[in-house]
N, C-alpha and C positions, 0 to 999 in steps of 0.2 A: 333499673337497668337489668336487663336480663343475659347469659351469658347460657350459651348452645355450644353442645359440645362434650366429647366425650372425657370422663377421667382417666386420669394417667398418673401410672408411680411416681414418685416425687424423691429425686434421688436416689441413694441409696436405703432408705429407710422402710422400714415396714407402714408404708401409711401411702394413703392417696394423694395428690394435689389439692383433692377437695376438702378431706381431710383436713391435711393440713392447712390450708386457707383457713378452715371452720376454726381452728383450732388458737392461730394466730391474729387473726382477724374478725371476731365473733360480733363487730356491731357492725362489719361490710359486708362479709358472706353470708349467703343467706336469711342479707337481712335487706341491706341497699341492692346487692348483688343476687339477684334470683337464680341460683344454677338449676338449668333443666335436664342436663345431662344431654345424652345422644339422643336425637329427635331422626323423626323417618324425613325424609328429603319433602314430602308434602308437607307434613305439621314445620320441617324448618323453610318451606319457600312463603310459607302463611308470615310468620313471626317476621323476615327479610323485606319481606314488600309490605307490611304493617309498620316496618321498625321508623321510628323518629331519623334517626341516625346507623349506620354500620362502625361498628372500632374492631380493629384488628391491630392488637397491642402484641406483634411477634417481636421474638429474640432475636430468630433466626429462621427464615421460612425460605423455601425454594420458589415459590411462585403464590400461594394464598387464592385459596379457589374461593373462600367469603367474601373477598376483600371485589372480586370480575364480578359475583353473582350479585353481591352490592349494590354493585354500579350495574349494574343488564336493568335491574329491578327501580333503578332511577333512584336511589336512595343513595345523598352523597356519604364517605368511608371515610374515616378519619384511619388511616394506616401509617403501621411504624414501617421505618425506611428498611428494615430488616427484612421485610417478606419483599420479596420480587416484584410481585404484582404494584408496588409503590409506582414502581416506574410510568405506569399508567396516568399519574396522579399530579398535575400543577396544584397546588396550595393555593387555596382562592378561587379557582375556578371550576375545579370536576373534582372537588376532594382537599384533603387536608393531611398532609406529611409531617411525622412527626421522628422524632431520635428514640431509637430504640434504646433499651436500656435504661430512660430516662423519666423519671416521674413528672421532673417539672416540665419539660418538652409535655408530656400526656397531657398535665393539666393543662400546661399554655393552648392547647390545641383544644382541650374542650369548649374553654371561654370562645377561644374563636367563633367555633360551632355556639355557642350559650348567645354571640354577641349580633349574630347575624338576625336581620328579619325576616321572614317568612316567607317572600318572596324570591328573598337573594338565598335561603337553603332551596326551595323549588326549583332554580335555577342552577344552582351546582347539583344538583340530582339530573337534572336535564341533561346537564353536560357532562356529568359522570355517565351516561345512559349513551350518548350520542358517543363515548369515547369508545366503548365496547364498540355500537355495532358498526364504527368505521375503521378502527383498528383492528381489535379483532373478528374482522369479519372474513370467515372461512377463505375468499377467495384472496381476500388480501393476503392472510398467513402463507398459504400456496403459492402464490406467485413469490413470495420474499424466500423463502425455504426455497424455491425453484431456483432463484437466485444465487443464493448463498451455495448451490451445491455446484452452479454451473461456475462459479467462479472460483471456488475449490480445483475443479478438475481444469479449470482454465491457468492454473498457477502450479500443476504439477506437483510430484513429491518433495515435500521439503522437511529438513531435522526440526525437530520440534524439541525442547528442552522440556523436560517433564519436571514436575517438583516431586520434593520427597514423600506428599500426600498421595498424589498419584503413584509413585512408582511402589508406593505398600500395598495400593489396593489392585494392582494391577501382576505384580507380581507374584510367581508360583511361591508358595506355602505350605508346610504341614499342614494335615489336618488335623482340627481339634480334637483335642486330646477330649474335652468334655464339652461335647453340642451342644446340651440344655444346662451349660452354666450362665444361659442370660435368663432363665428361669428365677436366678439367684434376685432380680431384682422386683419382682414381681409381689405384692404382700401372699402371705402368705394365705389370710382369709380367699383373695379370689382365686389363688391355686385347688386350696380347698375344694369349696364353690364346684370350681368347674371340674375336678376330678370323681365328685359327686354324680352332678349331671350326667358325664360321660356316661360313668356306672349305670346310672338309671336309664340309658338309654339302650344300653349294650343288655341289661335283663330286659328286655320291654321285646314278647315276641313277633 
């Protein structure tokens, strides 16, 4: 299996994700698990439309742009219910939905995908293919968004009850007292790193 993609801190701790993967898991990462790191959108549309399968194993994702390109590329997406882009997704037919957070959910879903023959994945790749370009196809989006806003302004101002996540991020605030304290979670090696670079770039006439 191969895993695209770029690394990122890993809590609060001085260490990567990958890192730490390596570090916890030394007979999956890196070994079952190929991480290639961040690839150029060529070298990752090569690897997508090559790939067996797509897995998009999120926590918490807003929308999931591997999970559309996935499926545009006809390869069906085993995706956790966490990322948005799920919605896209009937189990069994254009894909396979799985519970975030959850290992046995992940395994159950691979068997799925392990149990299937070769003809019925060609077919959920088909139909994860045909879900993009009838859903989202440009003009469909537009006409729904035209939609949605003419019936906004057809229903007038109305109170909206905001929650208290909204109302923090929306309302007025001091300013930070210290801007680059999310600096603080960054390891240290790649602060380095790139403080370096900058250097060498700022001598270079």
């Amino acid at each position: 299996m191969i895993w695209i993609g770029r690394d990122t801190v890993f809590r609060q701790l001085d260490s990567s994700m990958s890192d730490y993967l390596a570090q916890h898991y030394p007979k999956i990462w890196h070994q079952q698990i190929q991480c290639l790191g961040a690839l150029s959108a060529v070298e990752t549309r090569q690897y997508q439309r090559g790939a067996g399968f797509i897995l998009v194993p999120s926590t918490w994702d807003v929308f999931n742009y591997a999970c559309v390109e996935g499926m545009a590329y006809g390869r069906a997406v085993l995706c956790s219910d966490g990322a948005g882009a799920a919605d896209l997704i009937e189990t069994g037919v254009n894909g396979i939905r799985f519970k975030p957070n959850d290992p046995q959910a992940l395994a159950t879903a691979l068997e799925h995908w392990m149990g299937l023959s070769v003809a019925q994945r060609s077919q959920m790749g088909q139909a994860a293919q045909d879900t993009v370009r009838t859903v989202l196809n440009p003009s469909v989006i537009a006409q729904t968004r035209a939609a949605a806003y003419a019936k906004l302004i057809h229903q007038g101002r109305s109170h909206v009850k905001l929650n208290d996540w909204m109302k923090a991020a929306i309302a007025p605030h001091q300013p930070m007292s210290n801007p680059l304290a999310f600096l603080d979670y960054l390891p240290l090696k790649n602060l380095a790193q790139y403080v370096v670079n900058r250097g060498l770039k700022k001598l270079k006439p």
